[in-house]
C-alpha positions in Angstrom: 114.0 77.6 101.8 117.2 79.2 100.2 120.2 80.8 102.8 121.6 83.3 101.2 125.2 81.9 101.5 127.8 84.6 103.2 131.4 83.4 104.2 133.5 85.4 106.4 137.4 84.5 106.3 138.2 82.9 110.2 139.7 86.3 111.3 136.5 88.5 110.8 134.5 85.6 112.3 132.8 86.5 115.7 135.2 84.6 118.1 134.8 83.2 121.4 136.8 81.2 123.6 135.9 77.2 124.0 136.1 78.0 128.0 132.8 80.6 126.9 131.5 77.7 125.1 131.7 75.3 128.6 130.5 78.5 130.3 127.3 78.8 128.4 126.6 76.0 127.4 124.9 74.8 124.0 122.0 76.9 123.8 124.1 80.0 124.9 126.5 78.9 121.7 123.2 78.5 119.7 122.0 81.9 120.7 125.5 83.0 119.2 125.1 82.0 116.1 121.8 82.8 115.5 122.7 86.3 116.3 126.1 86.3 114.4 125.6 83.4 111.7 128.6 81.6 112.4 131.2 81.8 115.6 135.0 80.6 115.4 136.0 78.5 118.5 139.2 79.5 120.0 141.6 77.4 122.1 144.2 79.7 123.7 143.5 82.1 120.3 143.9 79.5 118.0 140.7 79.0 116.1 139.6 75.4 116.6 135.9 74.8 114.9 133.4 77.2 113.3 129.8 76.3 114.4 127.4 77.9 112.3 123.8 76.4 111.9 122.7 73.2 109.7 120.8 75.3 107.5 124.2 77.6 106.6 126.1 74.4 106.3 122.8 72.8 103.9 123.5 76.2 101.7 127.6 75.5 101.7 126.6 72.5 100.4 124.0 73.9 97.7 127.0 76.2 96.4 129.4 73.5 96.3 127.3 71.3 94.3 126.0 74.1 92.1 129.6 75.0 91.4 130.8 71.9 90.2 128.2 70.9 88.1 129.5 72.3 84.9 132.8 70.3 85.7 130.5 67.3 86.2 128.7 67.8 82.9 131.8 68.0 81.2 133.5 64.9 82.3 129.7 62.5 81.9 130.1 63.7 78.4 133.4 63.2 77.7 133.1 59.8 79.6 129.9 58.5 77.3 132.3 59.3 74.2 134.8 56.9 75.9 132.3 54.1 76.8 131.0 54.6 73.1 134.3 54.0 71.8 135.4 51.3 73.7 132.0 49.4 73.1 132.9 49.7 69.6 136.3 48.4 70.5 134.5 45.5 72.4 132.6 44.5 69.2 132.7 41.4 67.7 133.8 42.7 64.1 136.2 45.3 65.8 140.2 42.8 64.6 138.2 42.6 61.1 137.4 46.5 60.7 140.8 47.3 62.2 142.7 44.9 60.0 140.7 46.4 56.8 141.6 50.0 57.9 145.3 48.7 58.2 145.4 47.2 54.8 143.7 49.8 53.0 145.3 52.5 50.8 146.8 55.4 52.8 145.3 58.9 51.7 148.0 61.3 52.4 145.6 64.6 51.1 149.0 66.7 50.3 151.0 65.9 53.3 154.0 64.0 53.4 154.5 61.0 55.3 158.0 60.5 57.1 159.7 57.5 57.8 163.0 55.5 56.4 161.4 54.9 52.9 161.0 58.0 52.2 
């Protein structure tokens, strides 16, 4: 079952005082939220705790996870390039192919290379 996920910023929360919350008693808190959706916990006005019900926090949860899974794609693929290039590092033949590459010609294609020789 999906929850349509709605978050309300603490000060348009339905409030109600943590002496209420002795007062009633759980099920009267309970009875709160499944009337309101969630209810902000004050202390003295301070807002203390949101209680809202497990299957609002369960859809938070969905979102959250939904919303960071194209940042989470992103980094798996960049980190399989990295494990592929360091296996390649890790090879046997990897000094040989490097020391090959360093003593090879340099192609320039056009572009000049700096340094104090030239």
């Amino acid at each position: 079952m999906t929850l349509a996920l709605k978050l309300d910023a603490l000060d348009a929360l339905p409030r109600t005082p943590a002496s209420d919350v002795k007062k009633l008693g759980w099920r009267g808190v309970m009875k709160s939220v499944a009337r309101e959706g969630q209810v902000l916990v004050t202390h003295h006005d301070t807002p203390e705790a949101v209680i809202l019900s497990a299957e609002a926090y369960a859809a938070i949860l969905q979102a959250l996870e939904a919303a960071s899974a194209p940042q989470r794609s992103a980094l798996e693929a960049l980190q399989t390039e990295f494990d592929n290039t360091l296996a390649a590092l890790r090879s046997a033949d990897a000094g040989g192919r490097l020391r090959a590459v360093m003593d090879g010609p340099v192609a320039l294609r056009g572009k000049v290379k700096a340094g104090a020789s030239h």
